[in-house]
N, C-alpha and C positions, 0 to 999 in steps of 0.2 A: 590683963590688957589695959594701957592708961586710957584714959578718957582725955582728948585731946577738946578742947576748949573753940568751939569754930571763932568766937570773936578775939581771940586772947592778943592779934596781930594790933587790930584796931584799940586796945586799949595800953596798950603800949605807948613809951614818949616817943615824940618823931626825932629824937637823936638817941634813942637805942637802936631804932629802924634805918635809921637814913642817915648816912655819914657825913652827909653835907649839911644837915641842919643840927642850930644849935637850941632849936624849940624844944623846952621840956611838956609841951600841950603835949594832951595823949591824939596819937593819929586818927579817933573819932570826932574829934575838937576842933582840931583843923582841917577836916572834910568840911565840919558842919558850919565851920566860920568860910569854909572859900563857897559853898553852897547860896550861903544865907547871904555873902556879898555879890555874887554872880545873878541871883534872882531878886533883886531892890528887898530883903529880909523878910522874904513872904516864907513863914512859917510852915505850912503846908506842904508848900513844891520842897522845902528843903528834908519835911521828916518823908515825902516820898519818894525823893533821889536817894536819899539813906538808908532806906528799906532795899533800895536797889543795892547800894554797895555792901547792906551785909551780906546779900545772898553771894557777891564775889569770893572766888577764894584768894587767897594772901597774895600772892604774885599778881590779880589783877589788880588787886588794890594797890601793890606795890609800883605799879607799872601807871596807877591812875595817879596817885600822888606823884608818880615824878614827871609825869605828863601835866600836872596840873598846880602841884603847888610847889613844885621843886623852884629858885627863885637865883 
């Protein structure tokens, strides 16, 4: 049986993922840049909304990134 990797989506670049972006940031990077600019860069609130979006599986992530950083 493989071992499926639960974070493997989030380290991904966000134009392997997302066919409308041409950012090669891995899709943890650019959660953690729209986070840290959404909260004035308070470190803190941003590694605790992070903590939230690992526990998501891939399609909510998927569905939060184009809710939120799709541009």
């Amino acid at each position: 049986m493989a071992v499926v990797e639960k974070t493997a989506l989030l380290d991904e670049k966000m134009s392997e993922v997302f066919d409308w972006s041409k950012d090669s940031t891995p899709v943890r990077d650019a959660i953690w840049d729209h986070y840290m600019e959404a909260n004035g860069h308070n470190t803190d609130e941003t590694e605790a909304s992070m903590k939230k979006i690992d526990a998501k599986s891939d399609d909510d992530v998927k569905a939060f990134v184009e809710e939120n950083l799709k541009k």
